[in-house]
C-alpha positions in Angstrom: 11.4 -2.6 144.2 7.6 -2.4 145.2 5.2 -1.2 142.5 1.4 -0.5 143.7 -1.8 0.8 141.9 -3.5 2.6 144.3 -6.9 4.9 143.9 -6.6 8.2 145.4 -9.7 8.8 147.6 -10.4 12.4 148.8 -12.1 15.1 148.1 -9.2 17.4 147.0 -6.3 15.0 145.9 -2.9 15.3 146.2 -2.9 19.4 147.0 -1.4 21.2 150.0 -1.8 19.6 153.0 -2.7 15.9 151.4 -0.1 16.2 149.6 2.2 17.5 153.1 0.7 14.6 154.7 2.0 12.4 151.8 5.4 13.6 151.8 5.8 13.4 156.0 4.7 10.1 155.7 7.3 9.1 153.3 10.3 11.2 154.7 9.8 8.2 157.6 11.6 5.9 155.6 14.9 5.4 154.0 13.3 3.9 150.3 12.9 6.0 147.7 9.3 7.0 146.7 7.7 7.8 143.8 4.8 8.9 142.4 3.5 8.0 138.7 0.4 9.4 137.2 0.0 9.0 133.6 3.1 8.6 132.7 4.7 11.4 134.7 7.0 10.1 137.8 8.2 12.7 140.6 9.9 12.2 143.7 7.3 11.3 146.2 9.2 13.0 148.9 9.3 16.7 146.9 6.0 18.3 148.3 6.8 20.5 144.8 7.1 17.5 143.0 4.1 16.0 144.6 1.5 18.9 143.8 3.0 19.2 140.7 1.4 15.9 139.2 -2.4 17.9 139.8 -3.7 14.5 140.9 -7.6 14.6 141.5 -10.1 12.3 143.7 -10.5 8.7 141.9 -7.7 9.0 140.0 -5.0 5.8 139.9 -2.1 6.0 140.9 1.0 4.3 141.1 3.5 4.0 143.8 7.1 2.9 143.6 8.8 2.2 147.2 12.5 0.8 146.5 14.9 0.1 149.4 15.5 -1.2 152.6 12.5 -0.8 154.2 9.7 -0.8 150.8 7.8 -2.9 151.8 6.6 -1.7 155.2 7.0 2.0 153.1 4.4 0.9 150.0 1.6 -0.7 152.9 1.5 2.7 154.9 2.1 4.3 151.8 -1.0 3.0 150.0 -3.4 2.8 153.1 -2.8 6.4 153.2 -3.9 7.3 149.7 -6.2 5.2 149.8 -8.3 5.9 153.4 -5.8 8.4 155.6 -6.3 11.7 153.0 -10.0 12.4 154.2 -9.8 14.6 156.9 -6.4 16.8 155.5 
Protein backbone atom coordinates (compact mmCIF):
# COMPACT_ATOMS: atom_id res chain seq x y z
CA UNK A 1 0.00 0.00 0.00
CA UNK A 2 1.09 3.57 -1.22
CA UNK A 3 0.05 6.45 0.91
CA UNK A 4 0.73 10.10 -0.71
CA UNK A 5 -0.04 13.77 0.48
CA UNK A 6 -0.72 15.57 -2.39
CA UNK A 7 -1.94 19.40 -2.87
CA UNK A 8 -4.73 19.76 -5.18
CA UNK A 9 -3.99 22.60 -7.67
CA UNK A 10 -6.83 24.01 -9.72
CA UNK A 11 -9.01 26.43 -9.86
CA UNK A 12 -12.29 24.38 -9.28
CA UNK A 13 -11.10 21.15 -7.33
CA UNK A 14 -12.26 17.96 -7.52
CA UNK A 15 -15.89 18.84 -9.28
CA UNK A 16 -17.31 17.48 -12.54
CA UNK A 17 -15.01 17.05 -15.03
CA UNK A 18 -11.69 17.20 -12.67
CA UNK A 19 -13.12 15.00 -10.82
CA UNK A 20 -14.11 12.64 -14.31
CA UNK A 21 -10.62 13.09 -15.26
CA UNK A 22 -9.66 11.72 -11.82
CA UNK A 23 -11.66 8.73 -11.89
CA UNK A 24 -10.67 7.77 -15.80
CA UNK A 25 -7.37 8.02 -14.78
CA UNK A 26 -7.70 5.59 -11.98
CA UNK A 27 -10.15 3.05 -13.70
CA UNK A 28 -6.59 2.43 -15.76
CA UNK A 29 -5.39 0.34 -13.07
CA UNK A 30 -6.20 -2.68 -11.26
CA UNK A 31 -5.15 -1.04 -7.41
CA UNK A 32 -7.65 0.20 -5.45
CA UNK A 33 -7.81 4.03 -4.97
CA UNK A 34 -8.73 6.24 -2.51
CA UNK A 35 -9.30 9.47 -1.63
CA UNK A 36 -8.95 10.96 2.06
CA UNK A 37 -9.72 14.53 2.94
CA UNK A 38 -10.09 15.29 6.52
CA UNK A 39 -10.75 12.35 7.63
CA UNK A 40 -13.39 11.25 5.15
CA UNK A 41 -12.03 8.28 2.67
CA UNK A 42 -14.19 7.40 -0.65
CA UNK A 43 -13.48 5.22 -3.35
CA UNK A 44 -11.39 7.10 -5.78
CA UNK A 45 -12.89 5.44 -8.67
CA UNK A 46 -16.80 6.46 -7.67
CA UNK A 47 -17.06 9.87 -9.62
CA UNK A 48 -20.09 10.15 -6.85
CA UNK A 49 -17.84 9.33 -4.26
CA UNK A 50 -15.19 11.57 -5.65
CA UNK A 51 -17.38 14.96 -5.85
CA UNK A 52 -18.83 14.02 -2.76
CA UNK A 53 -15.66 14.92 -0.56
CA UNK A 54 -16.25 18.97 -1.99
CA UNK A 55 -12.48 19.23 -2.23
CA UNK A 56 -11.36 22.86 -3.14
CA UNK A 57 -7.98 24.41 -4.77
CA UNK A 58 -4.92 24.13 -2.16
CA UNK A 59 -6.43 21.80 -0.25
CA UNK A 60 -4.27 18.40 0.90
CA UNK A 61 -4.97 15.56 0.10
CA UNK A 62 -4.27 12.11 0.52
CA UNK A 63 -4.06 9.21 -1.83
CA UNK A 64 -4.08 5.59 -1.12
CA UNK A 65 -3.02 3.27 -4.21
CA UNK A 66 -2.96 -0.49 -2.92
CA UNK A 67 -2.33 -3.44 -5.39
CA UNK A 68 -0.52 -4.75 -8.14
CA UNK A 69 0.25 -2.01 -9.94
CA UNK A 70 0.28 1.13 -6.86
CA UNK A 71 3.01 2.29 -7.42
CA UNK A 72 2.99 3.29 -11.11
CA UNK A 73 -1.05 4.11 -10.07
CA UNK A 74 0.04 6.76 -6.93
CA UNK A 75 3.01 8.64 -9.51
CA UNK A 76 0.26 9.37 -12.31
CA UNK A 77 -2.08 9.57 -9.66
CA UNK A 78 -0.48 12.44 -7.81
CA UNK A 79 1.10 14.30 -10.99
CA UNK A 80 -2.42 14.60 -11.91
CA UNK A 81 -3.76 16.37 -8.83
CA UNK A 82 -1.08 18.08 -8.61
CA UNK A 83 -0.33 19.71 -12.38
CA UNK A 84 -2.82 17.64 -14.96
CA UNK A 85 -6.38 19.37 -13.36
CA UNK A 86 -5.71 22.84 -14.90
CA UNK A 87 -7.19 22.90 -18.10
CA UNK A 88 -10.50 20.37 -17.03
Amino acid sequence: MITKKVILNNEVGLHARPAALFVQTANKFTSDVYIELKGIRVDGKSIMGVMSLGAFNGEEIILIVDGEDEKEASEELAKLVEYGLQDA
